[in-house]
N, C-alpha and C positions, 0 to 999 in steps of 0.2 A: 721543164720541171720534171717529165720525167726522168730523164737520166740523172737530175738530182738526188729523187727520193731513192732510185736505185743506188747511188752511191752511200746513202744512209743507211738503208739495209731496216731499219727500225723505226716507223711514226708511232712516235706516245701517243698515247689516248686518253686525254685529259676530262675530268667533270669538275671543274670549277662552278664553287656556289656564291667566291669573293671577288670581283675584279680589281679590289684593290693588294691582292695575291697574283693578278698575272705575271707583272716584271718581275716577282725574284722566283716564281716559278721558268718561266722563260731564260733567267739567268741558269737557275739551275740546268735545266734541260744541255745549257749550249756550254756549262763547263764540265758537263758530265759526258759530252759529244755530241749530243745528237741538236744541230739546227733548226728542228722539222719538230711540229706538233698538230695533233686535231685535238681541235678545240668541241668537247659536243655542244648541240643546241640543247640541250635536255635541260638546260637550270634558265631561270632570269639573267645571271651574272653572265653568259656568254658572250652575247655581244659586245656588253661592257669589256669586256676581257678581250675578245680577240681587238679591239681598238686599241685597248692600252700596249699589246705586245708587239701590234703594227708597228705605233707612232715610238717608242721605245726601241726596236729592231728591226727595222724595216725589211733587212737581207734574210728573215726567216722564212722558212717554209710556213705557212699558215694555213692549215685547215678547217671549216668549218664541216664539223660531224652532225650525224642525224638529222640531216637536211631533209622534210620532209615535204616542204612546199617551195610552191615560185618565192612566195613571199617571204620564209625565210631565207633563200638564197641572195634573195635582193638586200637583206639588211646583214647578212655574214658579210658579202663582196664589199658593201657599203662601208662595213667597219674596219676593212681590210684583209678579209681573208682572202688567200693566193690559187686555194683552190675548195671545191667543194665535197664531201664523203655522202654516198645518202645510203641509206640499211639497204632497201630495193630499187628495183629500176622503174623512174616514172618517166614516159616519156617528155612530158610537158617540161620537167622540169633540168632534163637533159638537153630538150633544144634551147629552153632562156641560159642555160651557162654557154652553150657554142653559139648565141647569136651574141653575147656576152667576151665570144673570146676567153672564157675563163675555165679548165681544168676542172672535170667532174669526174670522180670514179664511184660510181653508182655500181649497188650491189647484186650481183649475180652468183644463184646457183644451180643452173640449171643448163643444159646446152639451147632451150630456147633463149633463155635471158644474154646467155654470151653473144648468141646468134643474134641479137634484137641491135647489141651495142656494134657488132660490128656493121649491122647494115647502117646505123647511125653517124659511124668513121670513127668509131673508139676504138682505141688501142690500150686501154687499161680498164680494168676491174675490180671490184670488191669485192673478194669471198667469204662470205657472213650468215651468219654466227661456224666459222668454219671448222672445229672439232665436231659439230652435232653434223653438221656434211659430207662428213667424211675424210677429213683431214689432207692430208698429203696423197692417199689414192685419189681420190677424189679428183683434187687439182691436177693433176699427170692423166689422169684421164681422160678430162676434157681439153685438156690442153691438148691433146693430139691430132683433133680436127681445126682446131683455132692456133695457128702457129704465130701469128700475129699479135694473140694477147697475151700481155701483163696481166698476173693476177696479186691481189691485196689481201692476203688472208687476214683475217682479224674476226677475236672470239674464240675463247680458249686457247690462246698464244702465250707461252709461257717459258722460262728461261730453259726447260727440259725438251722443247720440241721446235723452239724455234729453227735451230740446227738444222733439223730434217725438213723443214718450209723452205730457208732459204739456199738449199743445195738446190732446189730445183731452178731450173734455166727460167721459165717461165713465170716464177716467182719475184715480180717487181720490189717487196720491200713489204713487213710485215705489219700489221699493229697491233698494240698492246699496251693495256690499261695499269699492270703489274710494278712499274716504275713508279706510278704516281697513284701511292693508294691513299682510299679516301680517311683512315686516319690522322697520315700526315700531312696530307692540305687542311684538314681540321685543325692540327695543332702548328701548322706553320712550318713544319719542318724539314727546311728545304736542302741541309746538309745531308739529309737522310735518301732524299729524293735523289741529288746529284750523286749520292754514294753509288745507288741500284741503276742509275744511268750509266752510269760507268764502268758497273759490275758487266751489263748488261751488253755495253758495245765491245767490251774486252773478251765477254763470253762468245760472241759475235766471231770476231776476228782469231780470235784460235791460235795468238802469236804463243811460238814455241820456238826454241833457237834449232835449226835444220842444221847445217853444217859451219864449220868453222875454215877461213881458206887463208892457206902459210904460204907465202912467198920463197920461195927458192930459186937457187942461179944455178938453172940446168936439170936435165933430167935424170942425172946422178943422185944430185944432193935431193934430190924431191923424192926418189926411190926407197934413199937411204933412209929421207926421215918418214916416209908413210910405213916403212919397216920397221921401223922403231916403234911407233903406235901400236902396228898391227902385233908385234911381239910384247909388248905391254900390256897391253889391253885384250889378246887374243881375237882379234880383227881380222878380215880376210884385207886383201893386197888387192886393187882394182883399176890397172892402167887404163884412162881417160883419155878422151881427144887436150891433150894440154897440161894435163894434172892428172895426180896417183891421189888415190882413195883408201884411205886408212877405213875401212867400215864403210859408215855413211856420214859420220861428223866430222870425219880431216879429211877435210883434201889440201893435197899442196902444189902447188902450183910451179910448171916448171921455168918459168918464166914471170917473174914479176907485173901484175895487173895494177889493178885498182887496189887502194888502200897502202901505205907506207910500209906497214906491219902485215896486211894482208885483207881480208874481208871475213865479214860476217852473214850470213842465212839467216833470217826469221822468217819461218813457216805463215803460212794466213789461211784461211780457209777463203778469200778473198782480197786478191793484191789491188784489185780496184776502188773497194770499200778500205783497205789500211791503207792505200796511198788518201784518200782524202780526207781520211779521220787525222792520218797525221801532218796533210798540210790545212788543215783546220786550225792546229794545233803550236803553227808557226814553222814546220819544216819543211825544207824546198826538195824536191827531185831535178835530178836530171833528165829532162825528158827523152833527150837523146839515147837513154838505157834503157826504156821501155822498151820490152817485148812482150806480144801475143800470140799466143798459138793459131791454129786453122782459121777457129771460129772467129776470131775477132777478139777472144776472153786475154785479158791483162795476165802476165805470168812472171813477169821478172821488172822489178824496177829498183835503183840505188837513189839512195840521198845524194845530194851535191855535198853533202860535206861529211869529212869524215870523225867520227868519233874513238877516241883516244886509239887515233894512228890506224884503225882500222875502215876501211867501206862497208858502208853496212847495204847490203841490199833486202827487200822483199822475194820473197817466191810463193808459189802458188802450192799450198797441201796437196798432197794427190786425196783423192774422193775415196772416204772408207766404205 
């Protein structure tokens, strides 16, 4: 589960007061992108709800939020939920979800509290209410002695800072209420919902087109034509291992690759989270083109198939 929610990048943060509004909330969430929701305990309808979105979508992530006792966790798990959120750390109620076998990220902000979850065997966390915490120092802070933990900011998460949350390594996947406001669960409006989910995971992703790459036969013709741009466009000339760099959006290739016409670059602030948003989405990768750098972090990968005569790949943004 976690490298799930890590591939989401964003759990909704749901207060349903109708459970017969979970499934076309649920609908909305998963055609807007995002899988994954928490559900809080704070209203009567939650239980009722996370049942309904179980037996409706069984493959979602399901969280039940504001878990503040044993016995509400017993009756979230009961109605299906996959994992549990709770505001702080209780221990009681962190050892019934691991003799449960079930996923808790209970809230920490503190280096005691991180310290309590790791002697516990936790590897994720909840940083909450985490703008009044200190935001992004904050979490780089403590992350420095805990290399081990995922942290879950959420609380004052918003389409302006989420950016600067989830560039951090140690930053597991955000959440945030802002998707699903309580206007339009009041009036139903769940085209409005799926719009700001969508906004939301595009904001996310950071797709921008990086370069564009032209097939040539020989290191001639590829000279010739990255000259021609670079006299057009007043672009600097930049021989590559393989391919001439017109600027930074042609290159051309001296030697025909991928793509019939040639390939395409779109940028991601995360090729890990756009490779699964867009096989969410129905499109397949070739796994064979995956590459990662040192760390292990995702940085290159193409679709298997190509669009109008080009390859399109992912790459990874460089960090502003």
């Amino acid at each position: 589960m976690k490298e799930q929610l890590r591939a989401m990048g964003i759990i909704p943060v749901v207060r349903i007061d109708r459970a017969d509004q979970a499934a076309d909330l649920a609908q909305a969430l998963r055609s807007g992108g995002l899988n994954c929701a928490e559900i809080t305990f704070r209203t009567e309808a939650a239980e009722e709800a996370i049942c309904a979105i179980a037996k409706r979508y069984p493959d979602m992530l399901l969280g039940a939020g504001t878990i503040l006792t044993v016995q509400q966790a017993e009756r979230a798990i009961a109605a299906g939920a996959t994992f549990i959120v709770s505001p702080g750390f209780d221990v009681d109620l962190v050892e019934y979800c691991q003799k449960r076998s079930v996923p808790i990220i209970p809230g920490c902000v503190s280096p005691s509290d991180v310290g309590r979850a790791v002697t516990m065997g936790l590897d994720m966390v909840k940083f909450f209410p985490a703008e009044q915490y200190g935001g992004v120092k904050t979490i780089k802070a403590m992350a420095a002695p805990f290399p081990k933990i995922s942290f879950v900011p959420t609380g004052g998460i918003n389409p302006q800072n989420i950016g600067a949350y989830l560039a951090c390594p140690c930053v597991l996947a955000c959440g945030g209420s802002w998707m699903v406001p309580p206007d339009l669960m009041q009036k139903g409006d769940f085209d409005t919902i799926e719009k700001l989910v969508r906004d939301a995971v595009v904001q996310m992703l950071g797709f921008e087109l990086s370069h564009v790459g032209i097939n040539a036969k020989g290191t001639a013709q590829a000279q010739d034509v990255a000259k021609s741009f670079a006299k057009a466009f007043f672009m600097d000339v930049q021989q590559k291992h393989h391919s001439v760099f017109a600027g930074t959006m042609i290159e051309v290739l001296e030697k025909p690759t991928r793509g019939q016409c040639g390939h395409i670059a779109v940028g991601t602030t995360s090729v890990m989270r756009a490779k699964n948003f867009l096989e969410r989405n129905g499109f397949a990768f070739d796994e064979e083109s995956v590459q990662v750098d040192q760390n292990g972090k995702m940085k290159l990968a193409y679709l298997r198939d190509e669009i109008g005569g080009f390859a399109i790949h992912l790459i990874q943004k460089e960090a502003e």
